[in-house]
N, C-alpha and C positions, 0 to 999 in steps of 0.2 A: 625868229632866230634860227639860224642854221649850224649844226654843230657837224665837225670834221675831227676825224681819228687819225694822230697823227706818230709815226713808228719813232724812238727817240732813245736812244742809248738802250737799248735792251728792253724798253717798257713804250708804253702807250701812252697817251694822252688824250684828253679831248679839249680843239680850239673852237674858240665861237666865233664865226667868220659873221662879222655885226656887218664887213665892208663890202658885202657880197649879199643882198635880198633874192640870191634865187641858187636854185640848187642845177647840179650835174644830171645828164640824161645819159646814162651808160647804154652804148648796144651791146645788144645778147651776145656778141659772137668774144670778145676780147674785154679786160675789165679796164686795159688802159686805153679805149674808144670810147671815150667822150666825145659824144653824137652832136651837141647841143645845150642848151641851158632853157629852165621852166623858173616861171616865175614865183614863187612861196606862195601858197596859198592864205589868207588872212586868221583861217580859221587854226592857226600852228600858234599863235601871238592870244589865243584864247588862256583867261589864264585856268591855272590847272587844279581843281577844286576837288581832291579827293573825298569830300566829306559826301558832297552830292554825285559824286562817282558811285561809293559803297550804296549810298542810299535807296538810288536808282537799279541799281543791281542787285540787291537785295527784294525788291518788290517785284520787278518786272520775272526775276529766276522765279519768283511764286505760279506765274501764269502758268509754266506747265505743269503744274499737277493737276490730279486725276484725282475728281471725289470719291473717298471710299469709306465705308463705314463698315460695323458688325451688323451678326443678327440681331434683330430686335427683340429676338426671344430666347439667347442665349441666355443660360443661366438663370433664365427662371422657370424652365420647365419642372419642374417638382411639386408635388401633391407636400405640402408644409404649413404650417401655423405656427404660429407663437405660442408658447405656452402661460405666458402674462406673466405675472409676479406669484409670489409666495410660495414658489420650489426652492428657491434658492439658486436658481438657473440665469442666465441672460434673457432677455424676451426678446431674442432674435428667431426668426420664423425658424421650425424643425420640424424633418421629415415627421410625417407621419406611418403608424404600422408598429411592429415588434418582431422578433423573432431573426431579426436580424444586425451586421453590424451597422448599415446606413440609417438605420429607425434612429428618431431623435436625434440625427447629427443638423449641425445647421446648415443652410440653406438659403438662398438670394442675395446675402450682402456678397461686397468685393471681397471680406476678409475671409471668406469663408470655401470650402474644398469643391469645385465644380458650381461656384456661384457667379453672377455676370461682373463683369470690371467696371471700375470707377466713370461714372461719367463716359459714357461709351459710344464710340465715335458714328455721329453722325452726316447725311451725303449734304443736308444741307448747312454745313459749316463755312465758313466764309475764307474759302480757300484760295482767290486770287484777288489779286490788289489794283487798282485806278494809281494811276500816278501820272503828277498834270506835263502837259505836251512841254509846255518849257522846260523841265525839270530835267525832262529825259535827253532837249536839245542839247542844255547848257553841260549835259553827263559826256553825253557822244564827242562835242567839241574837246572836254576836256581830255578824252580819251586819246582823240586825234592828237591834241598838240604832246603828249605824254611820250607818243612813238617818235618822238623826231630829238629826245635827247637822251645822250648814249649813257649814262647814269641812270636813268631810271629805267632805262630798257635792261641794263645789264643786273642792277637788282633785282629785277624780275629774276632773275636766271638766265640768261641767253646767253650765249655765246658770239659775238659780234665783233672780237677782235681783228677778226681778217677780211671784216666788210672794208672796202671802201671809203663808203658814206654812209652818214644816218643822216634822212629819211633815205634811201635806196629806192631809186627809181630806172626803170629801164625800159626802153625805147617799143618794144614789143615784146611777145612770148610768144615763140610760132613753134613748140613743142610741141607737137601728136601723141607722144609716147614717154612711160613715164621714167624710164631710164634717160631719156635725153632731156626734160624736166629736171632729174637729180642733176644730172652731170651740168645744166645752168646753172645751178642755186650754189653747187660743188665749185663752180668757175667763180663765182660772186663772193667768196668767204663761208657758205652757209655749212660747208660739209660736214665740221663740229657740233653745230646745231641740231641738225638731222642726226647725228649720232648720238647724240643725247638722248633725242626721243624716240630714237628705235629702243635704247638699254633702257630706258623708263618704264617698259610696261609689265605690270606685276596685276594679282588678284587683288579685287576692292576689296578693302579689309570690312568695309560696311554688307550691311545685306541688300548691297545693290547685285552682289553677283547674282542674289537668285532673283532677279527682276532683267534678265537684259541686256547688266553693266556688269558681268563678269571681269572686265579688263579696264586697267588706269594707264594713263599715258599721260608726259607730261607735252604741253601744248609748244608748236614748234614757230616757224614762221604762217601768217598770214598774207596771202595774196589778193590783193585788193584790183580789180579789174576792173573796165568799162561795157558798155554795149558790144563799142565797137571792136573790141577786141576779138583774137578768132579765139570760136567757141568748142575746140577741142582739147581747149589749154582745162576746161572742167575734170575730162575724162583723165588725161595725161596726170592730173595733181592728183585726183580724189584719193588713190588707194599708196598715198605715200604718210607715214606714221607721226601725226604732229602738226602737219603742215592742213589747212585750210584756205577755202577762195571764198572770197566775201565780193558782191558786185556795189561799187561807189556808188549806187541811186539806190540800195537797202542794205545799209550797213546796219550791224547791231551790237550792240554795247556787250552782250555777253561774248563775245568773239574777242572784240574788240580789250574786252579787261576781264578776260575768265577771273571769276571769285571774284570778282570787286578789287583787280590789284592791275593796276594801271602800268602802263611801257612794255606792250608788248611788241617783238620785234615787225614790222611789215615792210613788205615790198611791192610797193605802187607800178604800176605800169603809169606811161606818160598820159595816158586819155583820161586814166582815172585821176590823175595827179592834178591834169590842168580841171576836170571837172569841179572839184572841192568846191569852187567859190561858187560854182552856179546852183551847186547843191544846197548849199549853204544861205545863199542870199534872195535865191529864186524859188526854187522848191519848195525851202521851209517858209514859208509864205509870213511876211512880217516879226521875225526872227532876227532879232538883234544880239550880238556876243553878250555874252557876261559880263560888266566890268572889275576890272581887277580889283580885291582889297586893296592891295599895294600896288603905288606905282612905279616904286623900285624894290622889288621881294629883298635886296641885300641889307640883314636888317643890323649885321652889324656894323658896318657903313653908317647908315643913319644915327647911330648911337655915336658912334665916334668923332662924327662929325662936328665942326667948331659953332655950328649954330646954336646946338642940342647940348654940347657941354659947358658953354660959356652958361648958359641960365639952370645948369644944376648945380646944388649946393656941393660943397665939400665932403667927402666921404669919411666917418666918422672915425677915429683912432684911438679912441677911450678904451682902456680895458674895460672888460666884461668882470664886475666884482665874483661871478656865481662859477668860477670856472675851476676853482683848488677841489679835486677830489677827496672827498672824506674818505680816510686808511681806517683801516681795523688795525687798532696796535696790537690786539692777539696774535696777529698775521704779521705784522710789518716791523720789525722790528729796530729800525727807525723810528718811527711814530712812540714805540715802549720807550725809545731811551728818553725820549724827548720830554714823556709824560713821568717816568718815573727812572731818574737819575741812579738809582740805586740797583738797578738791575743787574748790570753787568758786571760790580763790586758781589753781586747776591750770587750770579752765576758759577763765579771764577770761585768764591766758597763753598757751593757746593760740586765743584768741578774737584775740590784741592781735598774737601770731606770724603768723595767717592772712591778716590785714588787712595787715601789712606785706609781706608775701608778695605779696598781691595789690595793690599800688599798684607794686613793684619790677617787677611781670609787667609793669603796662599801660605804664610808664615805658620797659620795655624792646623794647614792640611800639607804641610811639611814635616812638622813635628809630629804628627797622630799616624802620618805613614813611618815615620822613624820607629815606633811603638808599636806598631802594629808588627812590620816585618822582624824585629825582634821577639816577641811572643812566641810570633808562628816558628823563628830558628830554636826558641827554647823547647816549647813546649814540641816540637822533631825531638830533640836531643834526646829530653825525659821518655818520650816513649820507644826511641830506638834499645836506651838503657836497658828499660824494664823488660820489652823483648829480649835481649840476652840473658837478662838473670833469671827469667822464668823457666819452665821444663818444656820442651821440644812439645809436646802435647796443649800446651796453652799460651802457646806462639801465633796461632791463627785469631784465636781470641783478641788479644792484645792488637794484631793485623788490625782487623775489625774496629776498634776502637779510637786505632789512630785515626784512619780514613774517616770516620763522622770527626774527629775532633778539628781532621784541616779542612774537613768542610764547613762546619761553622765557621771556623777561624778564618777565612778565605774569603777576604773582604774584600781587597784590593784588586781592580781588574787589571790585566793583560796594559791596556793605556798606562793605568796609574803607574807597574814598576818598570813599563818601558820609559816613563819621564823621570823617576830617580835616578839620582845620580851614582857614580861610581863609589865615591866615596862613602855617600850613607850604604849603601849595601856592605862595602867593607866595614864598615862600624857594627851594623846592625849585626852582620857575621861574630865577630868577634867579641863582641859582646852576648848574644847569645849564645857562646859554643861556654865563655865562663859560668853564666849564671847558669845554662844548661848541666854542669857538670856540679857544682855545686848539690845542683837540687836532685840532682842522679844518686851522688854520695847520700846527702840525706834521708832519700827516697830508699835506697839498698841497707843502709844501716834500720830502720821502722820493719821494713820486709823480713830480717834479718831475727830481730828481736821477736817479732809474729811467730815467724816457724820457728824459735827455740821454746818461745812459751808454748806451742801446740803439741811440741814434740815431749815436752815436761810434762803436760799434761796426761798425752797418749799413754806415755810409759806409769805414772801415778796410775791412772785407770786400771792401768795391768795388773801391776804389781795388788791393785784391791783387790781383781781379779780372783787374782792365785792366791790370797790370803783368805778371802771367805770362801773357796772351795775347800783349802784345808780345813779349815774349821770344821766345816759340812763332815769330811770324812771323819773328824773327831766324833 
């Protein structure tokens, strides 16, 4: 199958030209010179088996490494013994000697500080892999037929929207030079492509940089060429960023699906293109395709089809008994009313209990401030009184006296009498200015009676005074 990218209201598309078994031969010089037509080659209709694609590339990427091991006497060079049991110790082997901090530390296993590592790699480990001649034909074929549809080549990553055609074939490449090389691939759609993988290349985040592979790049177009092709198109491509030439009588599957991930973009010359089959049929000496699992891969088709549903049963419509999710009526309070009817009657009484609770509080911290602020205007009153009736001399006293009495008494904060109202302050005034005056009167008449019985006294004293000196002088 041949697939064709076709421009369509502002977007793309891909048609599978089923009516047409051979594809366009573009010349180099113009993209709308179509030179001619090449026939498909057999091995595109291979079908497309990712599973032995990874497989095969996964073992064969083994062949290039390079046996390496440690030394073999890493980490055991140390004068050490075990000390056996009955210290109380591990019996892992430890230095011998004293007088220092390395004496008695341990010594040879992996766990242990300057000892050799687990299982330690050795050259004779079995470092590349056999994998049988079919396995790797039937990888390659699939590899091939993978580049020829624009869906999986653009999953890849590619950029292939202003190609032409996929599979992309062209008549010759008679480039020398690798600016005239760009400026083809540039003429053919590819320029997106190649810019891609010039901005790709960054530090390998692995420790390959200190091996070699300082630089990552992502992989561009593949140019796949013949014998006969001329042989300066090598030099012309080689130092362009991305881009690789692979010759048609040794292709290889790591080129062909770097990482094991199939539809990469290629661009065929015609010698290599018409070759395919001879390589394929002749070459590979007694090499037969793969056959397909399926002989139509569209499997939802096959399903829907009237053969395939007339002989299945009816698809079942029974509810599912297990599907009501169990509620937490702690939580759900649907589930509560459901289970216990009386909640919401329970609620809304103590909803009605709380409310009255709280009007009995403010009704009570109403009253106590009414009480309060009248106290504090009496007991001003009482002692501004008594400051007047005192003597100028025991004025400061009395000061004194006040000032602790309105700070005990000085309950209420700054909130509290900014939230009374106007009216209880007027009460509570007036009310304390009577009983204040009251208790003034009572207060000045006790004081009153004090100094007349002091002052009776003072003079009785005297008066003895001067009665038993006379005496004396009798």
């Amino acid at each position: 199958m041949v697939y064709k990218i076709v421009a369509e209201n502002n977007s793309f598309k891909c048609e599978i030209m089923t009516t047409r078994p051979q594809v366009s031969v573009f010349g180099q010089d113009n993209v709308n010179n179509i030179v001619g037509q090449v026939k498909m080659p057999r091995v595109f209709q291979a079908p497309i088996r990712l599973d032995i694609v990874q497989f095969v590339h996964d073992n064969i990427a083994r062949n290039r490494r390079q046996a390496h091991g440690v030394y073999e006497k890493a980490g055991m060079q140390h004068s050490a013994e075990s000390w056996h049991t009955g210290r109380a110790v591990a019996r892992i082997p430890r230095v011998n000697g004293s007088g220092t901090r390395r004496a008695s530390q341990a010594a040879f296993g992996n766990m242990c500080r300057k000892g050799r590592m687990f299982a330690p790699l050795k050259i004779w480990r079995r470092w590349h892999r056999k994998v049988n001649l079919t396995q790797k034909r039937h990888a390659l074929a699939a590899a091939i037929a993978a580049t020829a549809i624009p869906g999986i080549v653009m999953a890849r990553g590619h950029h292939i929207m202003d190609l032409p055609e996929i599979p992309l074939v062209l008549e010759k490449i008679t480039a020398e030079k690798t600016k005239e090389f760009i400026a083809l691939l540039k003429r053919f759609g590819a320029g997106e492509e190649l810019e891609r993988c010039r901005n790709s290349r960054k530090v390998n985040s692995s420790k390959g940089k200190w091996r070699n592979r300082r630089y990552v790049l992502r992989r561009g177009p593949l140019i796949i060429y013949s014998d006969d092709d001329q042989k300066k198109l090598l030099t012309a491509a080689r130092n362009i960023p991305g881009v690789e030439l692979m010759n048609v009588h040794r292709m290889n599957l790591l080129r062909l699906a770097p990482g094991g991930h199939i539809g990469r973009l290629v661009v065929w010359t015609q010698n290599a293109f018409k070759e395919l089959d001879k390589v394929f049929l002749m070459e590979k000496t007694g090499y037969r395709y793969a056959r397909p699992i399926m002989a139509n891969a569209d499997l939802g088709s096959i399903i829907n089809s009237d053969q395939v549903q007339k002989i299945l049963r009816p698809a079942k419509t029974n509810a599912v008994n297990h599907t009501n999710q169990k509620k937490n009526p702690l939580k759900n309070r649907t589930i509560m009313k459901h289970l216990n009817p009386f909640m919401e009657t329970k609620e809304k009484m103590e909803k009605a209990a709380e409310e009255e609770a709280k009007q009995a509080r403010a009704k009570f911290v109403k009253e106590h401030r009414k009480l309060k602020k009248a106290g504090k205007k009496w007991m001003k009153g009482v002692l501004e009184e008594l400051a007047e009736a005192t003597k100028p001399e025991e004025k400061a006293k009395f000061k004194y006296e006040d000032e602790e009495v309105l700070s005990v008494h000085e309950v209420m904060s700054e909130e509290e009498e900014a939230t009374g109202g106007k009216e209880e302050e007027k009460e509570g005034k007036d009310e304390g200015k009577k009983e204040g005056k009251k208790e003034a009167k009572k207060e000045a008449k006790k004081e009153a009676k004090k100094e007349a019985k002091k002052e009776a006294k003072k003079e009785a004293k005297k008066e003895a005074k001067k009665e038993a000196k006379k005496e004396k002088k009798k």
